[in-house]
C-alpha positions in Angstrom: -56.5 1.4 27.0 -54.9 -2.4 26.8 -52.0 -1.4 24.7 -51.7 1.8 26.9 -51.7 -1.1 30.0 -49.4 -3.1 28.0 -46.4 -1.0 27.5 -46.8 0.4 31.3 -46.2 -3.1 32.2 -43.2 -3.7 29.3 -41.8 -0.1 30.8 -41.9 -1.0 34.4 -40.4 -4.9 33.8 -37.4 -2.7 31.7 -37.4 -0.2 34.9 -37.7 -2.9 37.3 -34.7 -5.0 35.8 -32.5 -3.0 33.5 -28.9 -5.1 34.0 -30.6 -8.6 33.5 -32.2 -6.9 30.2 -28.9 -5.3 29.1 -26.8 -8.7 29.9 -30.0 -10.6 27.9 -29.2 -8.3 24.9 -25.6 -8.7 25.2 -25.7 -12.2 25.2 -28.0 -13.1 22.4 -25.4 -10.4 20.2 -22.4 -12.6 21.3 -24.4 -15.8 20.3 -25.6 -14.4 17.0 -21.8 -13.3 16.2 -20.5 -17.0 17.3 -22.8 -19.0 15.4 -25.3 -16.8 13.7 -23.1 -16.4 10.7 -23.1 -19.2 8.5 -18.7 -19.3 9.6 -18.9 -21.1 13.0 -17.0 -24.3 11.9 -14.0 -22.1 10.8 -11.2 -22.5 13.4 -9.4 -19.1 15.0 -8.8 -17.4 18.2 -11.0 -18.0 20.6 -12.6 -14.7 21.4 -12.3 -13.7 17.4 -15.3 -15.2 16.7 -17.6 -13.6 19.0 -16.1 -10.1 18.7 -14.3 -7.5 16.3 -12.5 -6.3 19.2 -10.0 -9.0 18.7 -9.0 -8.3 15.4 -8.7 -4.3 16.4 -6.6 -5.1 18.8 -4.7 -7.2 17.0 -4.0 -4.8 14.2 -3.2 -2.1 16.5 -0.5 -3.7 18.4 1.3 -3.1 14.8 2.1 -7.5 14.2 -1.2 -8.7 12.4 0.8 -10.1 9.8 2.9 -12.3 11.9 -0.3 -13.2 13.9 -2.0 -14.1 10.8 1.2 -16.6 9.8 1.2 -18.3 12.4 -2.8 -18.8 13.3 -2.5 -20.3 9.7 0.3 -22.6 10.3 -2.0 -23.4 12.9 -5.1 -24.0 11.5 -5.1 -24.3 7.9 -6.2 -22.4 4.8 -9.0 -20.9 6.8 -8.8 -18.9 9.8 -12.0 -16.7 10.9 -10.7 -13.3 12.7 -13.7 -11.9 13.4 -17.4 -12.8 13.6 -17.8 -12.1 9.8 -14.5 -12.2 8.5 -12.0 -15.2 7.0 -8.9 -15.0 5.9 -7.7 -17.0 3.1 -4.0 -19.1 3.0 -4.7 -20.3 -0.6 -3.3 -19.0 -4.2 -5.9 -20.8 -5.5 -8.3 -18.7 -4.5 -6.6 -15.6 -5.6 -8.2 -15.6 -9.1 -11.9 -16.7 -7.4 -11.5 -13.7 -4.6 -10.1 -10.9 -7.1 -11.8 -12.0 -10.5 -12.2 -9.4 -13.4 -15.8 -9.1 -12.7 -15.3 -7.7 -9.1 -18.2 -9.5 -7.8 -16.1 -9.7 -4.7 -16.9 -6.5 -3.8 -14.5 -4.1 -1.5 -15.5 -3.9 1.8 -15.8 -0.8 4.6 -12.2 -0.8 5.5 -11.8 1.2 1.9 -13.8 4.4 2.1 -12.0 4.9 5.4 -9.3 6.2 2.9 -11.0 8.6 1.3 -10.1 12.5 1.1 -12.4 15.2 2.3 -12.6 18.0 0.1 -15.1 20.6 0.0 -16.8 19.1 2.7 -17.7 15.7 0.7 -15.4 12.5 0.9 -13.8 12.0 -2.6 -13.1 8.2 -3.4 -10.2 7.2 -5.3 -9.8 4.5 -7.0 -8.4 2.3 -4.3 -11.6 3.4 -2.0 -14.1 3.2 -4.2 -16.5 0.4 -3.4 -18.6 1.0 -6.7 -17.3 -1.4 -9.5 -18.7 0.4 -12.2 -17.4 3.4 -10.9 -13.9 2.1 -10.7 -13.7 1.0 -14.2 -15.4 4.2 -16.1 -12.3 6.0 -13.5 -9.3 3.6 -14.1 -10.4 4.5 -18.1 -9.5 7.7 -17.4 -6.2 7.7 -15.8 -4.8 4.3 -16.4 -2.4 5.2 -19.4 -0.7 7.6 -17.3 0.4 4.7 -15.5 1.5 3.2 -18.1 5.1 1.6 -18.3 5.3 3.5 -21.9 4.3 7.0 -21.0 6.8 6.4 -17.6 9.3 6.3 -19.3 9.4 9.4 -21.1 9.8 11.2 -17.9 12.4 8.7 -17.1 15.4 11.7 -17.3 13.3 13.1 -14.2 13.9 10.3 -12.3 17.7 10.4 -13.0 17.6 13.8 -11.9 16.5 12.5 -8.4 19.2 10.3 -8.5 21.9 12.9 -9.4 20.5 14.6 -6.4 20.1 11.8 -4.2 23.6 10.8 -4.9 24.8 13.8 -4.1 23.3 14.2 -0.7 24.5 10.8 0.2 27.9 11.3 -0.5 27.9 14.0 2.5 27.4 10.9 5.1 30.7 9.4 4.4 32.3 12.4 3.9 32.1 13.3 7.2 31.8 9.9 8.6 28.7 9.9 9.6 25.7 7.5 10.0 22.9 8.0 7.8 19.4 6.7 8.5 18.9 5.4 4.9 15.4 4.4 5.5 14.4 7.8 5.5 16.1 9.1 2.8 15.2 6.4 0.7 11.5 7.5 1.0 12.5 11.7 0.4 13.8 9.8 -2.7 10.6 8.1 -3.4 8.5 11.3 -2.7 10.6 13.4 -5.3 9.9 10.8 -7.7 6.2 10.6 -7.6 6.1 14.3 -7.3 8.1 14.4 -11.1 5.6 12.1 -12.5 2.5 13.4 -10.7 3.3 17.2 -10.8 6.8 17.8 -13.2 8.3 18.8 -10.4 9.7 17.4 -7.1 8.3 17.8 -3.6 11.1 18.9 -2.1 12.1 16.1 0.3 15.4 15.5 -1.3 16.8 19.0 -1.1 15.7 19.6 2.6 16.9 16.3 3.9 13.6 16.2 6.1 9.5 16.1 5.9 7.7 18.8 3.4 4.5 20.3 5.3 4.3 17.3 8.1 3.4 14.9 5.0 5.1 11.6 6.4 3.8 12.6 9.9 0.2 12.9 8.2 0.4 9.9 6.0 1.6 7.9 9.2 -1.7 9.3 11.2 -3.9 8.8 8.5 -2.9 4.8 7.8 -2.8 4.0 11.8 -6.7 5.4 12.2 -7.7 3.6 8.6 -5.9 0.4 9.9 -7.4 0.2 13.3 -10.9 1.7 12.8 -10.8 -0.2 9.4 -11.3 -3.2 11.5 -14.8 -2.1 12.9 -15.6 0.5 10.1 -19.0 0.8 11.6 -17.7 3.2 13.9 -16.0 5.7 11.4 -19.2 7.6 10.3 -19.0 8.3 14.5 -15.6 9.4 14.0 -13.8 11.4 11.3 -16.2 10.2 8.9 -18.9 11.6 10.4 -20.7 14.4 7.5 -21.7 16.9 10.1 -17.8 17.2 11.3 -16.5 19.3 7.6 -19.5 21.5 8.1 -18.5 22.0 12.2 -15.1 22.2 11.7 -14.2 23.2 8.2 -10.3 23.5 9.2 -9.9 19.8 9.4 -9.5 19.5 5.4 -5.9 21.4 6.0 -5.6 18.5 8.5 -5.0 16.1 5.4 -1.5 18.4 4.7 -1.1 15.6 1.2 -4.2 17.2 0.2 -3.0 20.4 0.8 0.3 20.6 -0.8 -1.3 18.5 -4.0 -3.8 21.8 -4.0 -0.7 23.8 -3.5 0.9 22.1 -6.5 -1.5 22.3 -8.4 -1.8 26.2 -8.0 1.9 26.7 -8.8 0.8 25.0 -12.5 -2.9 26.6 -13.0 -5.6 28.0 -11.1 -8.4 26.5 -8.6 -11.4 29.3 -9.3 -13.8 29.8 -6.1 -16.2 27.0 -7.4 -13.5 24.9 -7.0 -12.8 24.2 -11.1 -9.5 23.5 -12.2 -8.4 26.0 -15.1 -6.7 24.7 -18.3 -6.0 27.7 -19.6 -2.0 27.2 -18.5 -2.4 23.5 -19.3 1.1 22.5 -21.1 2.7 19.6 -23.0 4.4 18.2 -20.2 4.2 14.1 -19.8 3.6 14.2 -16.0 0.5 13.4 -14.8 -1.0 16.8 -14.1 -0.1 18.2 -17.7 -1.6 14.9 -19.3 -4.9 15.3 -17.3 -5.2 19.2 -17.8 -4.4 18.7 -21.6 -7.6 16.2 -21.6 -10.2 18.4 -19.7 -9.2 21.3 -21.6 -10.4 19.6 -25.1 -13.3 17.7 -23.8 -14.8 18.7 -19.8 -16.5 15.7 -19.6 -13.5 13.3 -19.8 -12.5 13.8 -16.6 -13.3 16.5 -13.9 -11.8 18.6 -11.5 -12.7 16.4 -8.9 -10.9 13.3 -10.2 -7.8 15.2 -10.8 -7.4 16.1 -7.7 -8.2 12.8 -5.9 -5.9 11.3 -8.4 -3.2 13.2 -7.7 -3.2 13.4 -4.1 -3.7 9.8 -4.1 -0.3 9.6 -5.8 1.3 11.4 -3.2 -0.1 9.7 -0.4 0.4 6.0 -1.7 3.2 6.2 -3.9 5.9 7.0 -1.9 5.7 5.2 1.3 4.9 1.8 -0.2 7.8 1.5 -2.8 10.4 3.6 0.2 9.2 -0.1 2.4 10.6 -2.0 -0.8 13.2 0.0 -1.4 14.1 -0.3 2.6 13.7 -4.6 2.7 15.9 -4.8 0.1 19.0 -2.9 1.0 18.2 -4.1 4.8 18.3 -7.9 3.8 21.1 -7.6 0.9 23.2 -6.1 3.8 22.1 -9.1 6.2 23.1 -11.4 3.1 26.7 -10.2 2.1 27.1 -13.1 -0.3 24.0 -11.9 -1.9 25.2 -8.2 -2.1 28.9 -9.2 -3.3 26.8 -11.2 -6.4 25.1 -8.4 -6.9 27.9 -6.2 -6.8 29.9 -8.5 -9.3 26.5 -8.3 -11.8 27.2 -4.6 -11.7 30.3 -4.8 -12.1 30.7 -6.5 -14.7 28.1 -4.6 -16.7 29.5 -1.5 -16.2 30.6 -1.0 -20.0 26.6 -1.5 -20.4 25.4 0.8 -18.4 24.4 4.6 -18.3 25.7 7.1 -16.3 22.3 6.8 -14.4 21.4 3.3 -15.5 17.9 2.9 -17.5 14.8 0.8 -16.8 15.6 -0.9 -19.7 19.4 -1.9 -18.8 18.2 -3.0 -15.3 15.8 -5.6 -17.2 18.2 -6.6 -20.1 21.5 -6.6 -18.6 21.1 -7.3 -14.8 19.0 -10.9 -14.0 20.2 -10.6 -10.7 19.1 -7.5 -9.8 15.6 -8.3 -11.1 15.8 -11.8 -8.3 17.1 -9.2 -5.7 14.0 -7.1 -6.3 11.3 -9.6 -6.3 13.0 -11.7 -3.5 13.0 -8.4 -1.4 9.1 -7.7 -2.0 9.0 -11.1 -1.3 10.1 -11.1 2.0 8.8 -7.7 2.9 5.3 -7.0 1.5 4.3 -3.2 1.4 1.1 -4.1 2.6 0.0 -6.5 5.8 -3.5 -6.7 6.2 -6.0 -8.3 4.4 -7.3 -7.0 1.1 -10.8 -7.7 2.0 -13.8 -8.5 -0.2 -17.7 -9.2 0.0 -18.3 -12.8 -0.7 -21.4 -12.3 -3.2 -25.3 -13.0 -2.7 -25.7 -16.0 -2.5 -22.6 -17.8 -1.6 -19.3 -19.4 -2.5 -16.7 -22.2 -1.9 -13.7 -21.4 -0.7 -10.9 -23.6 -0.2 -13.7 -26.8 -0.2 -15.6 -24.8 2.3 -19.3 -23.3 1.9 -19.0 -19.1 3.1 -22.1 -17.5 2.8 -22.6 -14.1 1.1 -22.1 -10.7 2.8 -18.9 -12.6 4.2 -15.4 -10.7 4.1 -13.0 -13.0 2.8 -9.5 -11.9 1.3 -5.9 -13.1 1.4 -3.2 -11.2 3.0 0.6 -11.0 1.1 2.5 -12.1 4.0 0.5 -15.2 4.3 1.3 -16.3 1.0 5.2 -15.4 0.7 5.7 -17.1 4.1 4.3 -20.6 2.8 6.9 -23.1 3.0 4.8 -25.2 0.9 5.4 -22.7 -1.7 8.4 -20.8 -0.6 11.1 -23.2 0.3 12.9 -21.4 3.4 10.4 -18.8 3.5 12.2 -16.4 6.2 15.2 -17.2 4.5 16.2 -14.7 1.8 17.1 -16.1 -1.1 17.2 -14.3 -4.4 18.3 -17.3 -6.3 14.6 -19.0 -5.8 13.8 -16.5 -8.7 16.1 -17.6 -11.3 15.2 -21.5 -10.9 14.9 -23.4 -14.5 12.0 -25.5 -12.9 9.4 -24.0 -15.2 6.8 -25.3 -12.8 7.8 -24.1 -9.7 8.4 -21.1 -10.5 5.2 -20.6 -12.0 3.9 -22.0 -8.1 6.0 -18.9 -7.1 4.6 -16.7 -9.3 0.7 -17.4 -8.5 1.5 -16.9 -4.8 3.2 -13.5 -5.4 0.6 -11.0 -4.2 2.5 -7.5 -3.6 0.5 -5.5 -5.8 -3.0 -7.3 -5.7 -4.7 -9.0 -8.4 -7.6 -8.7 -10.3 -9.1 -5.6 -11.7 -8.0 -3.8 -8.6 -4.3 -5.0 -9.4 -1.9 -1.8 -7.8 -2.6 1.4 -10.3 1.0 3.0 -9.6 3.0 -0.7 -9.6 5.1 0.7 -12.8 6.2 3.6 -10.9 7.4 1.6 -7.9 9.5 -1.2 -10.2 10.8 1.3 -12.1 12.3 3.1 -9.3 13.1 0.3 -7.5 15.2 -1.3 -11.2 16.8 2.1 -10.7 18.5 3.0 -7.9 19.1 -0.2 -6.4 22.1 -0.4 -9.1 23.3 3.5 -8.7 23.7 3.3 -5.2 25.9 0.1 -5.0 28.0 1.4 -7.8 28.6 4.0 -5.8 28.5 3.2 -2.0 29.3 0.2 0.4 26.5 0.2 2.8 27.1 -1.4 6.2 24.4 -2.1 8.5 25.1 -0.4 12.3 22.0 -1.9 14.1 22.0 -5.8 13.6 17.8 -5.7 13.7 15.5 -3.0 12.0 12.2 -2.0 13.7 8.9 -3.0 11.5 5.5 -1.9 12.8 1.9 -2.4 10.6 -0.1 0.2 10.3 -1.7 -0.9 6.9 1.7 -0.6 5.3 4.3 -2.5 7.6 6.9 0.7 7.7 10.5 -0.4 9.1 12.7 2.1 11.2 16.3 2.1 12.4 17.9 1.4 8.7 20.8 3.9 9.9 24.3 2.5 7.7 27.6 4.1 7.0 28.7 4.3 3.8 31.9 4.1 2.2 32.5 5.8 -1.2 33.2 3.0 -4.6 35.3 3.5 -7.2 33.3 3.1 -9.9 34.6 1.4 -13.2 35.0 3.1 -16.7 31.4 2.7 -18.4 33.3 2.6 -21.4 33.5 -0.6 -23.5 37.1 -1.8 -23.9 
């Protein structure tokens, strides 16, 4: 009877006075986030550390990166943006945050970019949260993505090029403005599709987007991006398991996942169940063949499952990150014309060196210039602008010369680093010659604090592809075009990847110079 009595009293105080209870609640959540964290000496924005909200909204205006900068020009190494999150300004830290033993552990930003497929998210291996999971996976695939075994399908990417080429030389033709932006990334989609599938996607040849991909890939990154920032709330959202079963159209949604099905049917066959046949499983080098080949002698090496996520993964990452590279450094060679007429005169002068379609291997041996133009241009212009967050470990860990308790999300973001004039003389300025300094010791500074493709165990997976690419066509497309800029400023927005717009040049045909040695 005295507990019945009891909660009739607790009831009627909760009935009596319901908004001082709810503001009571509120409160002592705000306090806990503001100094119930272990973090609250950290300087940052002032509402940052008693709410997520801040950071969402930051990231979803589409300038995080730029925020970032300057709160850390502001405040140091260590900037809390949120009430359990820190970013990190320190190279030093690189090694400590992203170690080999991946005791860092990813955070719930991650799964957010997961496929659905059969009604089951399917982690990749940038996803994955599991270490162990990640390194049995990586075993599987990584040779693949090896430098060696891309470049025997190295003749497939010249045959982009020859098509690629060819499209191009439409535009001046018939004086028109092309939006080079875009058709560097149908260029960057064919090539993945060669490696991943012997084949390419077709972006090239219809001058436009295959099956809604780029609009897909666009939707996909801005909801991972924004929801990344309170992943708590995904499982409510698209990652909510009930929502396959409710409505199991929305895996067509994902139209990257449905063309890599597609692709894969053109090769072989997906039975009912859902397994991959080997039966039609060739010699080919591209990625699909080499994977089929494997299952086919032993099931157990890698399954259905993992070739699929593997592939689509391909799709969805490769292309967009190394068309943002690709875009930075035409866009800022053209805003440096001294920069491109030295890199024009490299070319130039190489020409009795170089292939028709010039090699991986002549970019690197022949063309030092070239190689500073690349890395100055991922430099400037990271593919990725948020943070590459990570668990700080049970128990705790100093960062910077400050104590940050475990459970913690710590992680440095690329932009941070390559804007640090400490580091980067000039940072906004670019400068390809920073590259090719004899000062043994700065440029090992330089190269600590270079962070485009991660570090650690969870270093990039597909960074060959993108170099190679990149080594490529840079060179074929100023042998054979000069590329003026028509709008003085591009348009850059972050959504996870910070994509750039209005890249729209003319171009004027080159005559190129005998490849033939005197």
């Amino acid at each position: 009877m005295a507990s019945q009595s009891s909660l009739a009293v607790v009831l009627h105080f909760v009935q009596s006075y319901p908004v001082p209870i709810l503001l009571s609640i509120l409160a002592f959540y705000l306090l806990r986030n503001k100094y119930g964290k272990g973090i609250s000496q950290i300087p940052g924005p002032a509402l940052a550390g008693w709410t997520s909200l801040w950071r969402f909204n930051n990231v979803r205006e589409g300038r995080a990166h730029w925020t970032i900068i300057d709160l850390h020009k502001k405040h140091g190494k260590l900037v809390r943006t949120a009430p359990d999150v820190v970013d990190v300004a320190d190279p030093a830290m690189i090694p400590v945050i992203y170690n080999i033993k991946g005791d860092f552990t990813k955070t719930g930003f991650y799964p957010i970019q997961s496929i659905s497929w059969k009604k089951k998210p399917r982690h990749n291996l940038f996803s994955t949260r599991n270490e162990a999971f990640h390194r049995e996976d990586k075993k599987k695939v990584a040779n693949a993505f090896s430098m060696t075994s891309l470049l025997e399908m190295e003749h497939a990417v010249d045959d982009c090029s020859k098509l690629f080429m060819q499209k191009l030389r439409d535009f001046p033709d018939k004086g028109e403005t092309v939006d080079l932006g875009a058709w560097l990334q149908y260029y960057a989609f064919d090539v993945v599709g060669e490696f991943t599938f012997q084949k390419k996607l077709g972006f090239l040849e219809k001058g436009g987007d295959v099956d809604d991909m780029i609009k897909t890939i666009e939707d996909i990154l801005f909801y991972s991006a924004t929801i990344g920032q309170v992943p708590e709330l995904h499982p409510y959202l698209l990652g909510n398991p009930i929502l396959p079963h409710l409505l199991p159209q929305m895996e067509a949604w994902n139209s990257v996942l449905t063309f890599t099905l597609k692709a894969i049917n053109s090769r072989t066959s997906l039975a009912r169940d859902g397994e991959i046949s080997t039966s039609d499983s060739s010699s080919g080098k591209d990625m699909l063949s080499r994977w089929l080949s494997v299952k086919a002698t032993d099931d157990l090496k890698i399954s259905t499952e993992e070739i699929v996520v593997h592939l689509s993964a391909n799709v969805f990452a490769g292309s967009d990150t190394t068309a943002i590279a690709l875009r930075a450094i035409i866009y800022y060679l053209c805003k440096n014309p001294s920069c491109m007429s030295k890199l024009i005169k490299e070319i130039d002068d190489n020409e009795y060196r170089l292939s028709e379609f010039v090699s991986y291997k002549e970019s690197k041996d022949y063309l030092p210039y070239l190689n500073a133009v690349l890395k100055e241009g991922m430099r400037i212009h990271p593919s990725v602008g948020l943070l590459l967050e990570r668990h700080v470990p049970k128990g705790g860990v100093v960062i910077s010369g400050t104590w940050i308790p475990g459970g913690t999300k710590v992680g440095v973001n690329a932009w941070v680093l390559h804007f640090d004039e400490r580091v980067f003389e000039e940072p906004e300025r670019f400068w390809p010659e920073r590259w090719l300094t004899s000062d043994e010791k700065k440029l090992a500074e330089m190269e600590k604090s270079f962070f485009v493709f991660g570090a650690g165990s969870r270093t990039c997976v597909g960074k060959n592809i993108s170099l190679m690419e990149m080594g490529k066509i840079i060179p074929q497309l100023l042998r054979e075009f000069e590329i003026e800029l028509v709008n003085k400023e591009w348009r850059t927005k972050n959504v996870w990847f910070v994509q750039q717009s209005g890249l729209d040049v003319k171009l004027k045909r080159r005559a190129r110079k005998s490849n033939l040695s005197s």
